[in-house]
N, C-alpha and C positions, 0 to 999 in steps of 0.2 A: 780565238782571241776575244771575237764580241761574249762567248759566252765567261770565260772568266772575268772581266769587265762588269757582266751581268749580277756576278753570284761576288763580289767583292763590293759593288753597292748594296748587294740586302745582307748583309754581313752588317756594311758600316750603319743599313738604317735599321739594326735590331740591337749594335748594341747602341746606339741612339736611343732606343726606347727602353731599354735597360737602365741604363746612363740615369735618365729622367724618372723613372720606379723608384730608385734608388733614393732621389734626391726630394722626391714627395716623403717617402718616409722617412728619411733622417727629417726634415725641414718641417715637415707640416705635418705628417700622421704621428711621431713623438716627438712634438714640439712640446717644451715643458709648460703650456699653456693648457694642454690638449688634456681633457677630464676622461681618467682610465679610471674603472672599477674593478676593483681585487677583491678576491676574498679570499682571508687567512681560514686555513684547515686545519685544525684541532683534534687531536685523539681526547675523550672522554677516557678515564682512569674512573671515577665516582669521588674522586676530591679534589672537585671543582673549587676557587675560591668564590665564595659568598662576594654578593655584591654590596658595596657601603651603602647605609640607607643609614635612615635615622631611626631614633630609640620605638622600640615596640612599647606601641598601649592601646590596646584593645578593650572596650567595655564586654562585658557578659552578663548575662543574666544569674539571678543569685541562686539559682537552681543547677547553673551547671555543674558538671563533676566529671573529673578524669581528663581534665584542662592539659593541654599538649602545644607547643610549637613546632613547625617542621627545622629541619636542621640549617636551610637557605632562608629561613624567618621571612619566609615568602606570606605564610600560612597558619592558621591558628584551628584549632576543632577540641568540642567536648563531647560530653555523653548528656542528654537533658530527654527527660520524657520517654528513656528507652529509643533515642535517636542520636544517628550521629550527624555531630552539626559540624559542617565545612567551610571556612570563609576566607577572604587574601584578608593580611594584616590590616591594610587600610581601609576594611570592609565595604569596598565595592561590588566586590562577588561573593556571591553563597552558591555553595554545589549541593546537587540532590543527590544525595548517596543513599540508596533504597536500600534496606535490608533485604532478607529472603522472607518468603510466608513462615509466619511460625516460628521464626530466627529470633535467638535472643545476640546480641553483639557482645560477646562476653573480655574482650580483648582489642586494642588496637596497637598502630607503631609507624611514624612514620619512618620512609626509607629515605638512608641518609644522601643527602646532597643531588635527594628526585624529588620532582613536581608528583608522589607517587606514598600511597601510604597502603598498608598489611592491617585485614582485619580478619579477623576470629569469630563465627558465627557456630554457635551452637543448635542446631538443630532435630529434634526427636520426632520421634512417628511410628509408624507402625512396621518401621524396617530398622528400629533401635535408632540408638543415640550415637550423632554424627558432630565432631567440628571441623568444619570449612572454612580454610583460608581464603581469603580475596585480596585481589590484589586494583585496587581505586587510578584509574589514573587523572588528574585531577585537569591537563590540557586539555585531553580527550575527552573529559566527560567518561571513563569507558571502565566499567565493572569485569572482572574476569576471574574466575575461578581457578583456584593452583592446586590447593593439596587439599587431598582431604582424611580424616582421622576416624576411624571407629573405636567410641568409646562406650565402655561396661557401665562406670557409673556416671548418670545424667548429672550428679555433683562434682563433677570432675571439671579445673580450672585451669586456661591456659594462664602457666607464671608468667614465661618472657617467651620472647622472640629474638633470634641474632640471630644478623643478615652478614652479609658479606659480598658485597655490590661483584669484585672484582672475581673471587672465586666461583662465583654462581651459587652457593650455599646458603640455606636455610636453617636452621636449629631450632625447633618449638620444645619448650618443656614444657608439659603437662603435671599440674599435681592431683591426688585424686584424695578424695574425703580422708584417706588413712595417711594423708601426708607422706605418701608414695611419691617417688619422681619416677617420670618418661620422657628422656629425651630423643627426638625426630628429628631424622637428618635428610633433608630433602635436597637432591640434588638434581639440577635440572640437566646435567648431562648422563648421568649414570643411574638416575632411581634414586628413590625411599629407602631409607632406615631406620630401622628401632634399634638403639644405640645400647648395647652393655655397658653397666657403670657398676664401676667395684663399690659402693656406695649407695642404696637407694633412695636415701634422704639426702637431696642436695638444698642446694643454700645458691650459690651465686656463679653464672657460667658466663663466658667472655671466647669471644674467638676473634679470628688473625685477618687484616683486608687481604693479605696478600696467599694465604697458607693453606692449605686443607685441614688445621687444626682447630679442637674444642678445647677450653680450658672450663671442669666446675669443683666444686667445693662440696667436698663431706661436712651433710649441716652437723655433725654430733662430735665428731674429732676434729674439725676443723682442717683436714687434710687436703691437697689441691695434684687435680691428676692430669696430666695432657694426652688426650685422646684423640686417636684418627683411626682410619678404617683399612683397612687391607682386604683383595680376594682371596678367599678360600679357593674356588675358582670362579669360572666364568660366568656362572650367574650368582653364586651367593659370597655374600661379601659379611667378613667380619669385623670387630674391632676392638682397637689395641690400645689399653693403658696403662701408665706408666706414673706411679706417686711422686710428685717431685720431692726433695727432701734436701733442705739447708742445714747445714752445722751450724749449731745454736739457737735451732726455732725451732723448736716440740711442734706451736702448732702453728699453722699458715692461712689467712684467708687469701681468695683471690681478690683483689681492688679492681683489673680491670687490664684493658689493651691498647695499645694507641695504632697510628697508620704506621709507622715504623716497626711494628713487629718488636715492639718492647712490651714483656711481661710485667706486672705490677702485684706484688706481695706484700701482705702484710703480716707481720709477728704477734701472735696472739698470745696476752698476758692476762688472765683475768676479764677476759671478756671484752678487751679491748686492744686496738691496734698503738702499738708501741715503738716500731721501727716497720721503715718501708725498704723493699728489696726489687730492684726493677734489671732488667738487665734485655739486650737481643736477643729471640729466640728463633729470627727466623733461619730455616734448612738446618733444622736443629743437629748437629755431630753425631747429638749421643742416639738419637730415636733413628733416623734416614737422613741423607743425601740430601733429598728435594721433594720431603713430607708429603708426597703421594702415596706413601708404604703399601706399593705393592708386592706383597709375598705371596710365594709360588703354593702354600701349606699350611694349613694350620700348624702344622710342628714347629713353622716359624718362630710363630707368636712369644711373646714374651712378656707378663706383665712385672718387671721387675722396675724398682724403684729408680728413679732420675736422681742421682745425689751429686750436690754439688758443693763447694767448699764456697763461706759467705764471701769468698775474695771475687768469686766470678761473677757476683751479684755488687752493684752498686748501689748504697744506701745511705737512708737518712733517718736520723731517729728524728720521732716526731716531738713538737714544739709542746704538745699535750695531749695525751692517751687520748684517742677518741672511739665511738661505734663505728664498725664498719659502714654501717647505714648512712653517716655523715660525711663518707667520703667520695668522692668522686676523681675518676682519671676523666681527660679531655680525650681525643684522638689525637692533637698535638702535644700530650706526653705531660703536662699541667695533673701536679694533684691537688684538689681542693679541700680543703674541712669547713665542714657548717658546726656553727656552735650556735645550737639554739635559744638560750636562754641568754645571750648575749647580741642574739640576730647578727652576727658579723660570717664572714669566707674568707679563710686565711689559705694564703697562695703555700705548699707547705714547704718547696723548694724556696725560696726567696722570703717568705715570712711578709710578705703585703698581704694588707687585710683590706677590705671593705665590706660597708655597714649597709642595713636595707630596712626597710619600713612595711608594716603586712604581715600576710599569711605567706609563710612558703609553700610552696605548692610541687618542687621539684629542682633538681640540677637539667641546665641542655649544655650544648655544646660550648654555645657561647656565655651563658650568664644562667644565671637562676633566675626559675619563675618566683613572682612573687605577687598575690591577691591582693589590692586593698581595697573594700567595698567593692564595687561591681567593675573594679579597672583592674585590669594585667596585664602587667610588664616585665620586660628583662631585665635583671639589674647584670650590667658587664660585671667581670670580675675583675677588672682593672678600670 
């Protein structure tokens, strides 16, 4: 009897001390007085939104050349004295960005919506002529070597660069003195490629954030092909193109791509863009499933035309023929026209315009660059 007696009091003095745990933490450990610290987790996509700041103007020297903002307008850099100059918008900081011994920087680019920019070092010696991509990271401080190119002739210049944050893909086109293209397909999961192009002389290429696909332009017909890769087998890998082709446009340039996986076409008349054609392309029906196009054989392959009727495509005719040069796609699906001899950007979906004062110096994401004497700024495009 004493001992249940025994074991019935430390029963009742433990949930006593329960009881009391209990009521510290409801009452005083989350008492809504009580200062908790959270942190919200975030997956990173590479289309972060830009933070509000105020309008970019940045002084330069009158020497600079090949003037750039980054995409976050975190960041501004040119080319001066065969150097490249790094600095934050609000020129607090300057970065030392060393070239290599002997390195001419024939190329740069910043990467979209990183503290992080792609440069192009040309380098020769007595083991032939090399271009080496680097990759800057501008937090870090931290230079790093990616890919690198063997080229035949030392005049050989890299055109462009498209990246593709999300797929992990690279694209360098190369032109060489004979106005020859090469495009490199560098992937950081599977290898390097020298890409087949039905076309040797290209004009303008555009690829997909989300897609394994290239899109470029035959510079002499104006014809536009979408291209990706497929194994032959397990270590050599080919690749597959495919002419798009609209009813009612002889010829087509490419304008460009946005995050949504909308293609951008323009109807070439006379040497100018006349009507725009945009449409969804991504897990394309007619090419693959889910544009990995992995095929078991060459016998696969198929380079047969993409034809589609102008209804699949949604368009607009433009407000006034313009060069392709003058026009720009945003990544939020915006096309813009520069008319130069009016200095205005006409929005061509909606028809808002706005004016700008200077030298233009280039289209970015958000607005155009624009020189006047030793100052550069963005003008929005709204």
């Amino acid at each position: 009897m004493k001992a249940v007696k025994t074991l019935v009091i430390w029963i009742g003095i433990s949930l006593a001390i329960q009881l009391l745990g209990f009521y510290y933490v409801d009452r005083i450990y989350l008492n809504s007085e009580t200062n908790l610290k959270t942190t919200k987790i975030e997956e990173l996509d590479g289309t972060e939104k830009k933070e509000k700041q105020g309008p970019v103007k940045v002084k330069v020297p009158k020497t600079a050349e090949d003037i750039s903002i980054s995409s976050n307008l975190k960041y501004i850099s040119y080319l001066e004295n065969e150097k490249l100059v790094l600095k934050t918008i609000d020129e607090k900081s300057n970065f030392s960005y060393e070239k290599e011994d002997g390195a001419e920087i024939i190329y740069y680019k910043w990467v979209p919506s990183r503290d992080r920019i792609i440069t192009a070092e040309k380098i020769s010696g007595y083991q032939g002529n090399k271009i080496v991509l680097f990759s800057y990271d501008l937090k870090k401080d931290e230079k790093s070597e990616i890919y690198k190119i063997d080229i035949y002739d030392e005049n050989t210049k890299v055109d462009n660069i498209e990246m593709s944050v999300l797929t992990g893909l690279t694209y360098v086109k190369l032109v060489d003195p004979s106005n020859v293209s090469y495009i490199y397909r560098f992937d950081r999961m599977r290898g390097n490629l020298l890409m087949d192009t039905v076309p040797k002389h290209i004009s303008n290429v555009a690829t997909l954030e989300k897609e394994a696909v290239l899109y470029y332009e035959g510079e002499v017909y104006n014809a536009v092909y979408e291209s990706t890769v497929y194994n032959i087998d397990k270590t050599n890998k080919g690749t597959r193109n495919h002419q798009i082709i609209i009813d009612g446009a002889e010829r087509l340039s490419l304008l460009g791509t946005d995050s949504e996986s909308n293609l951008y076409l323009g109807k070439v008349e006379n040497n100018l863009i006349t009507k725009i054609y945009y449409k969804s392309v991504e897990c394309n029906k007619e090419t693959n499933e889910n544009s990995n196009y992995q095929y078991e054989n060459k016998e696969d392959e198929s380079d047969s035309g993409i034809s589609y009727n102008s209804e699949d495509f949604k368009s607009v005719n433009m407000n006034k023929p313009a060069k392709r040069e003058n026009i720009h796609v945003t990544k939020e699906g915006q096309v813009y026209v520069h008319d130069i001899q009016n200095k205005t950007i006409t929005d061509e979906m909606n028809g808002k315009e706005v004016s700008y004062e200077g030298e233009f110096l280039g289209f970015e994401e958000s607005g155009i660059l624009v020189k006047q004497g030793d100052i550069v700024t963005i003008v929005d495009y709204e």
